[in-house]
N, C-alpha and C positions, 0 to 999 in steps of 0.2 A: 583429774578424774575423767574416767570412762565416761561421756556423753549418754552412753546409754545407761550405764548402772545408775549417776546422775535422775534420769530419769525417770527409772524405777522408785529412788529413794523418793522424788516429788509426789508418783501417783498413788506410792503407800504413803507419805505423810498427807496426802489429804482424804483418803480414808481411813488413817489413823491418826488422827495429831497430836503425836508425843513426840518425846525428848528423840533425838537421832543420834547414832553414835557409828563415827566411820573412820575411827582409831581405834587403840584402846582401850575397853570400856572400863572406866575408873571400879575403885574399889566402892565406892558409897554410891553405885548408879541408881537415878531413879526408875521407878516403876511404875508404870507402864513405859516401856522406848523399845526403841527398833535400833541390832546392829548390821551395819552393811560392813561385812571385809569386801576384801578385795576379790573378784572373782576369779575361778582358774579358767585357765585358757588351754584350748588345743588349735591346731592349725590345719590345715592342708590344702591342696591346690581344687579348682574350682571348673577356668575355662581358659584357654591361652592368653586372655588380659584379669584374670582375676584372680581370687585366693580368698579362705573362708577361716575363719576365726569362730570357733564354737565357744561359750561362755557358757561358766557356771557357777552360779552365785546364790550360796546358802545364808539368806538372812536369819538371822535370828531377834525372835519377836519375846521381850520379859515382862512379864506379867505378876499378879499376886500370889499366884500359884498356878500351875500345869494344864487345873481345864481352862480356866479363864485364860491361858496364853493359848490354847489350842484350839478355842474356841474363836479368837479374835483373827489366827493365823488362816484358818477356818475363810473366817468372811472377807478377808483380805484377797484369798486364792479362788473363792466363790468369785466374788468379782470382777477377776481378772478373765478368768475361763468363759463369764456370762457375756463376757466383750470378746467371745471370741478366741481368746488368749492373746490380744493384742492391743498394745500402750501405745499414747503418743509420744513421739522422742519430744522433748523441752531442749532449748537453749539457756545460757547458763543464768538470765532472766526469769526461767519458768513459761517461755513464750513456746506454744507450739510452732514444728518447726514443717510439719506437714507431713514427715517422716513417722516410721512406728516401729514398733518390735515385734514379731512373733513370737510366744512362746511355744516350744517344741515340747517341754515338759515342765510343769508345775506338782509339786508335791509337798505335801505337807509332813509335820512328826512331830510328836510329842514325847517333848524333855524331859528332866526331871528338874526338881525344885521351880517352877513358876519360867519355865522357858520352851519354847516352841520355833521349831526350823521352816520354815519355806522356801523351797528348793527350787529353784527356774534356772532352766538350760535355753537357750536359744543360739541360731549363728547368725554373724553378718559377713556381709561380701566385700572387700577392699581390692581397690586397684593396682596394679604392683605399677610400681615409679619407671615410667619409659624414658629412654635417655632424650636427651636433644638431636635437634639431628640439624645440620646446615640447609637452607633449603636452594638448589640450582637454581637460580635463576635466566643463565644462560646457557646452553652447547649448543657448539658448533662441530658440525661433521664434516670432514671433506672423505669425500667416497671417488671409486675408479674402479678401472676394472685393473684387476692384477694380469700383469703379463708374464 
């Protein structure tokens, strides 16, 4: 798993702690939980050592019914926005790691039948893999003048 979706999932399960579901979500789910899919991804280039990854990752939060999930999805994204719009990254511990996210956009919407989306985009920066390279250690020049 994504380090960061990871730790999305951490800092909404300790403002909401319920069931988490990041498969699947069975047929007999309980209610109150939070699903995380998997987020979608776009690319593109950044700066001559970098390249940038946008993320976008629709949780969805079930509840008893519509305002109560809307409501909850509500203080969830309150939260998140009153920080700023920014989480600390966790290790796969739960340890902060000193690193964070930006969110870029946070949105909420309300479902039907007891379900409710929160919608956060953010990018990160990766370094593209540089080859090895031998390092000289030694040259030797012999110079002249040409005749």
């Amino acid at each position: 798993m994504n380090p960061e979706v990871g730790s999305v999932m951490s800092y909404f399960h300790k403002l909401f702690p319920v069931v988490v579901y990041t498969k699947e979500v069975p047929i007999n789910f309980e209610r109150p939980s939070l699903y995380f899919p998997t987020p979608f991804t776009f690319d593109g280039n950044d700066t001559t050592n970098t390249f940038v990854k946008t993320y976008n990752l629709t949780v969805k939060l079930f509840h008893q019914d519509s305002q109560l999930a809307d409501s909850k999805a509500e203080l969830i994204a309150d939260a998140v926005r009153s920080n700023r719009s920014v989480i600390p990254i966790v290790d796969t511990k739960g340890v902060e790691t000193g690193d964070f996210i930006r969110f870029g956009r946070i949105e909420t919407r309300i479902g039907d039948k007891g379900v409710a989306t929160i919608i956060m985009e953010w990018t990160s920066r990766y370094y593209f893999e540089e080859p090895e390279w031998n390092v000289a250690e030694y040259i030797e020049f012999q110079s002249g003048v040409k005749e």
